[in-house]
Each structure stands twice: as structure tokens, then as C-alpha cells.
Backbone as numpy.savetxt, mean C-alpha at the origin, in Angstrom:
# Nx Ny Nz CAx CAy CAz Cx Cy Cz
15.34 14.35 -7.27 14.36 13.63 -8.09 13.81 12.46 -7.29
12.71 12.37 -7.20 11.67 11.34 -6.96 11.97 9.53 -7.34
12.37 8.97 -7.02 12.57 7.55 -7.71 11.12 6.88 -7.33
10.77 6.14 -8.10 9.44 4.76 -7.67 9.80 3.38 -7.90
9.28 3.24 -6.66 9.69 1.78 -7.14 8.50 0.85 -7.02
8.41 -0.05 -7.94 7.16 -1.49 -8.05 7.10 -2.55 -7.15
6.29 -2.63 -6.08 6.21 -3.87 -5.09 5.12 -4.68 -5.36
5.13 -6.00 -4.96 3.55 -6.66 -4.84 3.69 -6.73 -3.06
2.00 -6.22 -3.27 2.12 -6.08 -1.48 0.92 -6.88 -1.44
0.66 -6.77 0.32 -0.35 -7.74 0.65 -1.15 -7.02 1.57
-2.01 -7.24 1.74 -3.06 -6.43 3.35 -2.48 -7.62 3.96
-2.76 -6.76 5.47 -2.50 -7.06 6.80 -3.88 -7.81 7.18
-3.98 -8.56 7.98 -5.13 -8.66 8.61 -5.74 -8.01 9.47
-7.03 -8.35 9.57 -7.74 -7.46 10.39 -7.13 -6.73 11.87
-6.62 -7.79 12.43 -5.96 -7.27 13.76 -4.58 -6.59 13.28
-3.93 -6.36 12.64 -2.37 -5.77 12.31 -2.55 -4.63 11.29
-4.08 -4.02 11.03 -4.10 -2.78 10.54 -4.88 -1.73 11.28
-4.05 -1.03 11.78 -3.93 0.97 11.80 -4.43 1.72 11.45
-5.64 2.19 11.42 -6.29 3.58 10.46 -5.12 4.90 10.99
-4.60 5.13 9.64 -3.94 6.66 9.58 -4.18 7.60 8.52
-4.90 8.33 8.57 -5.10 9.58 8.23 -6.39 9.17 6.86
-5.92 9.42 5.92 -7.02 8.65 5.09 -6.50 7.38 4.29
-5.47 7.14 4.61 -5.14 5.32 4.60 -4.49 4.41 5.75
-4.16 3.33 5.26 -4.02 2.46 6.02 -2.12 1.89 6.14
-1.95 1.27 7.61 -1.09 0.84 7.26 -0.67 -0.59 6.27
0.34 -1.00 5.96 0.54 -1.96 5.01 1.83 -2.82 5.05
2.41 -3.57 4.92 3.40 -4.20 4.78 3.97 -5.60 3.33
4.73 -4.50 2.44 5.62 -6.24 1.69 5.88 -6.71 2.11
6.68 -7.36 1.05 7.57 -9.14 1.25 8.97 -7.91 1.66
9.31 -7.37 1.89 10.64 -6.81 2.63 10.69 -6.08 3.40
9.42 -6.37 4.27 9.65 -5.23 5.80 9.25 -4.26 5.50
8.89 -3.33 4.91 8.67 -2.01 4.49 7.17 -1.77 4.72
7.23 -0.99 5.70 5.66 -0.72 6.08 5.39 0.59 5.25
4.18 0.41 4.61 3.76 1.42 4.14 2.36 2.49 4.26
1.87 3.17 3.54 0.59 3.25 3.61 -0.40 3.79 2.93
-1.39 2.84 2.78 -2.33 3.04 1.90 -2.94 3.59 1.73
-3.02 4.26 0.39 -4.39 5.43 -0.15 -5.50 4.26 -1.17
-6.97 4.61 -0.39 -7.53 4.08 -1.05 -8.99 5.06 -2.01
-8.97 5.08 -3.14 -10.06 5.60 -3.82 -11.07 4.72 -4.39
-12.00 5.85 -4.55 -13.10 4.84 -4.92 -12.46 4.30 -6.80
-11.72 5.23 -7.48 -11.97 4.80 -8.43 -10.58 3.59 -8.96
-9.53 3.59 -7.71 -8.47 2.18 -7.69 -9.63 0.85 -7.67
-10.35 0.99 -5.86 -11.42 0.18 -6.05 -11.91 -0.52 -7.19
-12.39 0.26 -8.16 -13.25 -0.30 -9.51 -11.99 -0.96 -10.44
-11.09 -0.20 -10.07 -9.91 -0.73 -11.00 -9.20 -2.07 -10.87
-9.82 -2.50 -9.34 -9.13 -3.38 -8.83 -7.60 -3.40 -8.83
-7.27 -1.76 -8.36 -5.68 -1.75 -7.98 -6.06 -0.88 -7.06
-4.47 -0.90 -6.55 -4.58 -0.70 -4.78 -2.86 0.15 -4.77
-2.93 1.80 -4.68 -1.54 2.46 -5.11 -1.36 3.02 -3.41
-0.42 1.84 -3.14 0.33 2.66 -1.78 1.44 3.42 -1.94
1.84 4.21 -0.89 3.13 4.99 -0.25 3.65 4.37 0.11
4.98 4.88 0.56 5.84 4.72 1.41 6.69 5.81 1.40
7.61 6.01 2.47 8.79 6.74 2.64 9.98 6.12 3.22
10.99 5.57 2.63 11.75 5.16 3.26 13.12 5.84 2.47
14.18 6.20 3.27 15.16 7.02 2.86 15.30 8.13 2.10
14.30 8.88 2.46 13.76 10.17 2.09 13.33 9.53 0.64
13.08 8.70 -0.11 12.33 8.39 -1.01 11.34 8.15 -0.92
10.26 8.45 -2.30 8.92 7.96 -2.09 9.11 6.76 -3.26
8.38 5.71 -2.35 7.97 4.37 -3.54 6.30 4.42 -3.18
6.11 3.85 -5.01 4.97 3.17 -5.37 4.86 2.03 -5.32
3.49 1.65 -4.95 3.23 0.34 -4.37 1.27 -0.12 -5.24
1.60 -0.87 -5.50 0.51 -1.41 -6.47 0.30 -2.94 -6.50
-1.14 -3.53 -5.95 -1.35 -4.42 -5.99 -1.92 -5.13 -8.06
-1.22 -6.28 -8.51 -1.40 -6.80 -9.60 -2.66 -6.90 -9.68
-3.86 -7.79 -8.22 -5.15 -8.02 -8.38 -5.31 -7.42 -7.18
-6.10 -6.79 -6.68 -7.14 -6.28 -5.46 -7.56 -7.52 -4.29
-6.58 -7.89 -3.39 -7.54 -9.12 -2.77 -7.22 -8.98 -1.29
-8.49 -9.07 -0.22 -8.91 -8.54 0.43 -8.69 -9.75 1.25
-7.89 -9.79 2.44 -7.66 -11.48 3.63 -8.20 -10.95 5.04
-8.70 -9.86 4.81 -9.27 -9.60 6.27 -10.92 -9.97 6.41
């Protein structure tokens, strides 16, 4: 079974992000690099639902507000 888990994450800045595949890389407040899927319709939502894989788990990752430091 699948577990998820809830982070507040942050963008990277311009120089410390990666284009991979059709998202981006990402990093929380605990080291955990992840990576981002972005749609047009999170966009409008002003949420932002990343990946990750860490210990053969997948976590969810969701920004509270949409805010952009690059």
C-alpha cells in the first residue's frame, strides 16, 4: 500500500533547478528532493502537487499558497 505524506515545500531558485522530464526538481524543510508536476489546472488553483520517492514510498507534496522566488 501506497502511504502519502503532507509537506510544505518551497521552489528552488533559479540557479538550483533541473528540468526533468515534465517536472522539476524541488526540495523541503527535510532534505528530500523531490519532483514537480506542474498543470495548467494546479496553476489556477494556486497549488503545486509534487512527488517524491523515497524508501520505495511515494509522498505527496503540496504547496498551501503557490509562490514563485525565482
Amino acid at each position: 500500500m501506497i502511504k502519502k505524506t503532507h509537506f510544505t515545500v518551497r521552489l528552488l531558485r533559479k540557479n538550483e533547478i533541473d528540468s526533468f522530464a515534465e517536472g522539476r526538481f524541488y526540495k523541503i524543510n527535510k532534505g528530500i528532493t523531490v519532483i514537480g508536476v506542474l498543470s495548467q489546472k494546479i496553476k489556477t488553483q494556486s497549488r503545486l502537487c509534487l512527488f517524491a520517492r523515497k524508501r520505495s514510498e511515494m509522498l505527496s507534496f503540496k504547496w498551501r499558497h503557490f509562490k514563485q522566488d525565482i
